[in-house]
MARPA-163494 format. One record per residue (C-alpha): x, y, z; residue in one letter. Coordinates in steps of 0.2 Angstrom, whole numbers, plus 5000, padded with zeros to 4 digits. Example, Ala and Ser with C-alpha at 12.3 -4.5 7.8 and 13.67 -1.06 7.14 Angstrom:
2
506249785039A 506849955036S 
This chain:
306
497650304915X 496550294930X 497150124942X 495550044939X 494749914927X 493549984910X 492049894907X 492049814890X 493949744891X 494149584898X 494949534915X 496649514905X 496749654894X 496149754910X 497549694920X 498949714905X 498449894903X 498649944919X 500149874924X 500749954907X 500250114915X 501050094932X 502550054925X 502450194913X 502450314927X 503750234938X 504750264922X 504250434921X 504550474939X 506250424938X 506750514922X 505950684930X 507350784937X 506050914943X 505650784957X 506650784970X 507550614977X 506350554992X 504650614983X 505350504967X 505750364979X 504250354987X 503050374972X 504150224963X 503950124980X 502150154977X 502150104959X 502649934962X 501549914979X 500149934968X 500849814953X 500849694966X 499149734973X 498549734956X 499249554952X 498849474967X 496849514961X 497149384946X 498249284957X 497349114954X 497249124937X 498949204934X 500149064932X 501649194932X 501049284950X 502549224960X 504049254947X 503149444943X 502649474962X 504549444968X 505349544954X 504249694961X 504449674978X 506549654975X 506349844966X 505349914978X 506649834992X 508149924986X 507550074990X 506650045009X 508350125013X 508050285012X 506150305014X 506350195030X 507250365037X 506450475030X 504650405038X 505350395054X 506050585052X 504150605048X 503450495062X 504450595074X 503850765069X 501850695068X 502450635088X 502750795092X 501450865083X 500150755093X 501050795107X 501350985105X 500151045121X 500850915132X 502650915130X 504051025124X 504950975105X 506651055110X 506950915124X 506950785112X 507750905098X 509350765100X 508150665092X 507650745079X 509550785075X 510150595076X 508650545064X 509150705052X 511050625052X 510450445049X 509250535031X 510850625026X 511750445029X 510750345021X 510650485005X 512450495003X 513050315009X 511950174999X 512150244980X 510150294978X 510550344961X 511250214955X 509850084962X 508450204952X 509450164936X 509450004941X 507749984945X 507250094929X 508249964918X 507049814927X 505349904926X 505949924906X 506349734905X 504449714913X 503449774899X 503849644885X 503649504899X 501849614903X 501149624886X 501249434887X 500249384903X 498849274904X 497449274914X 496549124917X 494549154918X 493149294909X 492249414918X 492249454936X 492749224941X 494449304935X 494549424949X 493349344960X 494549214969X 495849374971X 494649464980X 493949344991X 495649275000X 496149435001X 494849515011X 494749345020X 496649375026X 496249555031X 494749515040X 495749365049X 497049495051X 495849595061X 495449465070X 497049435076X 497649615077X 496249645091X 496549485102X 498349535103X 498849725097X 500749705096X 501649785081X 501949625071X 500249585071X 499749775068X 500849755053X 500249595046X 498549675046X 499049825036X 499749735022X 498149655022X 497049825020X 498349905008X 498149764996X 496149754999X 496049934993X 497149914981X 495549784971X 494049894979X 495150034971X 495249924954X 493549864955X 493050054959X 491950054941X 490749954944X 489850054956X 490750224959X 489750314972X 489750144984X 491650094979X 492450254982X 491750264998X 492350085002X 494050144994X 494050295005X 493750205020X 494950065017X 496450195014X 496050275031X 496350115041X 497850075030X 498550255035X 498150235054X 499050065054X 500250145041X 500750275057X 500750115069X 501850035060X 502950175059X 502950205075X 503450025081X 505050035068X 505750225076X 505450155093X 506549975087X 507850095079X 507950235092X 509150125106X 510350075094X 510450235087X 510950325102X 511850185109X 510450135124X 508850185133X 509150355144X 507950425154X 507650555141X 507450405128X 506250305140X 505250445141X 505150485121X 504750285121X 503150335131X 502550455122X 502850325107X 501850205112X 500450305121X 500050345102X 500150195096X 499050125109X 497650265102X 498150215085X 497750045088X 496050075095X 495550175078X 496050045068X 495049925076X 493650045075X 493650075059X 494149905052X 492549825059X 491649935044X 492949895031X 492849695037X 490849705041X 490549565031X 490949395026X 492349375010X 490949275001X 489349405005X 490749564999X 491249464982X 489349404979X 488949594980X 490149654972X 489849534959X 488349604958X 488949754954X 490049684941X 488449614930X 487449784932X 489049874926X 489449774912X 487449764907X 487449944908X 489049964896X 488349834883X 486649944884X 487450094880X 488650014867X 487149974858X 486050104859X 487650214851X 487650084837X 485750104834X 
């Protein structure tokens, strides 16, 4: 099932049925052997990023939020291990990448190798297995405490109040980020855009040529500050993990934060598009959208009766 509300179900039985389906496939992803370990852990890690995105839509209506909202953020947590080393493995091949006709990869080759070590490490060393069987006995224990969820509020006034804090923090977020771009406030804002697409995602329904597009643009800011963010953690861990700054290490360190500098400007660039309006003129339109959408679904329901 598609992570996205169905016209005709309520705001409640919308929200039970696709945490239902997000835990299903977290499930699913574990139990396939056919995946290997770092694609299982990240597609779980991303199964419980959008059950929280998902729940903090219905946040002031869900009298349960916190107690659900902690008990998946613990089981994403226990495995940030090894996708923390794998994304800086990654971050340090897209470096060089972006790099490629203005310096030379084999120089920092001893990087590479040191952050190689640290995945096996971190593979071998923090019983991975063992905390997806773990995690799959939690996601398991969800589902009864899922079927059981109340939602306060009918039709889009149960999401309404969601939406609008959230976009409010990301825009706020924005605000902050471009006043003072250092990686914590870089960061803030991108937990900000990752849970704002995850309800334009939701809401995506309503109006799919105008959502998607709004979806589309949101995931591309949350991936820029996604490769910001990961930047700023290689560049906290790389001193530590070769025992102190060289001048090899300082001048990898440049090239780190040269890109990040870019990065930061895209963001901001495309964020002013994302945040272009105010949180209560988005959720009147999208409101909007809602009544035209759910109009055009009773319409057609009774036109199939006739």
């Amino acid at each position: 099932m598609a992570y996205t509300f169905k016209a005709g179900k309520s705001v409640e039985k919308n929200t039970r049925r696709v945490a239902k389906s997000q835990v299903d496939k977290a499930i699913a992803e574990i139990d396939d052997s056919d995946l290997g370990l770092n694609d299982t852990i990240h597609q779980v890690r991303k199964r419980c990023k959008k059950l929280r995105g998902l729940i903090r839509l219905v946040r002031p209506g869900f009298d349960d939020y916190a107690k659900e909202n902690a008990a998946f953020r613990e089981a994403a947590g226990s495995l940030s291990v090894l996708r923390d080393s794998e994304a800086m493995l990654e971050t340090h091949d897209a470096l060089m990448d972006f790099y490629a006709d203005r310096t030379d990869a084999p120089v920092y080759a001893s990087v590479r190798n040191r952050l190689v070590e640290r995945q096996e490490e971190a593979a071998e060393n923090h019983g991975l297995e063992e905390r997806l069987a773990v995690l799959r006995d939690r996601l398991s224990d969800a589902k009864p405490r899922i079927e059981k969820w109340e939602i306060e509020g009918n039709g889009f006034a149960a999401a309404a109040d969601g939406l609008r804090k959230t976009y409010k923090r990301g825009r706020d977020a924005m605000a902050e980020a471009a006043e003072r771009p250092a990686p914590n406030s870089m960061h803030e804002w991108r937990k900000r855009v990752k849970y704002h697409r995850y309800h334009a995602q939701l809401l995506s329904d309503i109006w799919p040529a105008a959502m998607e597009t709004h979806v589309a643009a949101a995931k591309s800011l949350g991936d820029v500050l996604g490769d910001h963010h990961d930047l700023a953690v290689l560049q906290e861990a790389l001193p530590s993990l070769f025992g102190g700054e060289t001048d090899e290490m300082k001048a990898y360190l440049g090239l780190a934060q040269g890109r990040q500098a870019l990065l930061a400007s895209q963001a901001l660039h495309c964020g002013q598009r994302v945040f272009a309006e105010k949180p209560s003129a988005l959720t009147r339109r999208w409101r909007h959208y809602w009544d035209a959408w759910q109009a055009g679904h009773e319409d057609a329901h009774l036109l199939q009766a006739a």
